[in-house]
N, C-alpha and C positions, 0 to 999 in steps of 0.2 A: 376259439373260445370267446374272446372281448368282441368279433363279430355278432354269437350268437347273443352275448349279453344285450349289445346293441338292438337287435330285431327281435328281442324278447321286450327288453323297454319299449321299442316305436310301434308294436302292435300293441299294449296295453294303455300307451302315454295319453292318447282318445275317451279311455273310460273317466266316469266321472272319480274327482278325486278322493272320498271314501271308499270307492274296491277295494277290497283287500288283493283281486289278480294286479291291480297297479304298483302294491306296495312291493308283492312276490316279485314283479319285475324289476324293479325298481333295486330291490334285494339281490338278483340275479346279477344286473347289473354290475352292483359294487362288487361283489365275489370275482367276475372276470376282469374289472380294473385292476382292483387288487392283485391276483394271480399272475397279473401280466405287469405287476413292478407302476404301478398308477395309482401308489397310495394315496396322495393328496386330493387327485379324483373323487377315491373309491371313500374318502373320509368322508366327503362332501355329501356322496351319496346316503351311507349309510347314519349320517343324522339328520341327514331329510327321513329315510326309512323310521327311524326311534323318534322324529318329531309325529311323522303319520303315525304311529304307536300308541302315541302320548293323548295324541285328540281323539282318534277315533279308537282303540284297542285298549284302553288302559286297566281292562280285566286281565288281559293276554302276558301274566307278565315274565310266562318264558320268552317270549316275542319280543319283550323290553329289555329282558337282559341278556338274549341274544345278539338283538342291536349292540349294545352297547359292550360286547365282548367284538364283535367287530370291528366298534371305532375303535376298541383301548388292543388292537393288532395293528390298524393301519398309524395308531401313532406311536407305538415303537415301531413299526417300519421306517416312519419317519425321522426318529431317535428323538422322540420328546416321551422317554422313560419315565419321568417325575409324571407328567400327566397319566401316562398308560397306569402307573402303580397306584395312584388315587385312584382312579374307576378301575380298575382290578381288584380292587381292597373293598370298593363297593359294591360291586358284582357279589363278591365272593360274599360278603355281612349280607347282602338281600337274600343270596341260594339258599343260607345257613335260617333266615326266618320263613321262604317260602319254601322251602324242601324240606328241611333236615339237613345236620354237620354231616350226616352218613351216608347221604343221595348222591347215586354215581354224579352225578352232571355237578353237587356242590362242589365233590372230591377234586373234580375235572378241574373245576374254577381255581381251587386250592394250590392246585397245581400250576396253575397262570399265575397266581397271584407269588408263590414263589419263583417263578423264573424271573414276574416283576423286581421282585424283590434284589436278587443273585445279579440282574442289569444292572442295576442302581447302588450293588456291594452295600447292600443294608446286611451285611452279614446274621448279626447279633439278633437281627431282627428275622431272617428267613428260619435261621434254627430253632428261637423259639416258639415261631409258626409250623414250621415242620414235627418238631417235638409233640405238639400236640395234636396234627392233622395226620400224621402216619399211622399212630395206633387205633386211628378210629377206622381209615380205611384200611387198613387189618383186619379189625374185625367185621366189615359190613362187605367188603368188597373180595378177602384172602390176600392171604402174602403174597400170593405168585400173579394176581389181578396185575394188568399190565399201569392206573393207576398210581397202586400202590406203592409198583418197582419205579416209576418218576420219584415218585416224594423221597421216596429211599436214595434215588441219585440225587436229589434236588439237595438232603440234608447231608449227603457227602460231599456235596462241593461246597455248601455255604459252610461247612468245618475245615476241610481241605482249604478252600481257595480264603480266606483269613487269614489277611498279615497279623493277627494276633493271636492266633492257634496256640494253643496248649498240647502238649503230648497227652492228654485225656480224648483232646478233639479229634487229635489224627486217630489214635486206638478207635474210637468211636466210627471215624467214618471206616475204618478198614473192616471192622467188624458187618456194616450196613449191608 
């Protein structure tokens, strides 16, 4: 895999630097760094990727905040959670103005941004994210959507896993 990433980058690396086949390589690349435990690599790569984004693409802004759902993985791979949770929390406010709160891919994000969250033991702060992002992917996505059942574990742990849980929280999550 981090082979083919390689001869996928070195036949494109020749085009001129607006191609978008360059950036796709380029993209390809960080993917097999990454999968093969070469975050720091694969970070490097994918914000050169969201820098080519930026200058030449800056309509494209699934492409932007695909980029940048990539860095904010390779750096909690790396354990700098505080960083990943701020562009998680960014990601997530841009899906919600360029989609909709109700758009599988915002949901998705929703969903990143509470695991951000549940890393970092912002407790208080993932349930009241979750609280409000569950019943919406309820309604747009169904209860049984495989989304939906994340947030629904997501808001059981951020209740369950609180050193300051109430027996309301526990009830709560056993119900989820």
């Amino acid at each position: 895999q981090l082979a083919l990433g390689w001869t996928c980058w070195k036949t494109y690396v020749g085009r001129r630097e607006m191609d978008s086949n360059r950036a796709n390589a380029m993209e390809l690349l960080g993917f097999a760094l990454h999968r093969n435990g070469k975050s720091e690599a694969a970070l490097r790569v994918f914000e050169a990727v969201l820098a080519w984004s930026l200058k030449y693409n800056r309509a494209d802004e699934e492409t932007i905040i695909g980029s940048k759902c990539n860095i904010a993985g390779c750096l909690t791979e790396l354990g700098r959670q505080d960083e990943a949770l701020a562009l998680t929390r960014s990601i997530y406010d841009r899906g919600v103005v360029v989609r909709g709160a109700s758009h599988e891919r915002t949901i998705a994000c929703g969903v990143n941004l509470a695991l951000s969250m549940l890393d970092v033991e912002r407790w208080d702060d993932a349930r009241t994210f979750l609280r409000k992002v569950l019943p919406v992917a309820g309604r747009s996505l169904g209860a049984n959507h495989n989304q939906t059942l994340r947030l629904g574990q997501n808001l059981a742990a951020a209740l369950n896993n609180n050193p300051e849980f109430t027996r309301d929280d526990l009830l709560e999550a056993e119900n989820i």
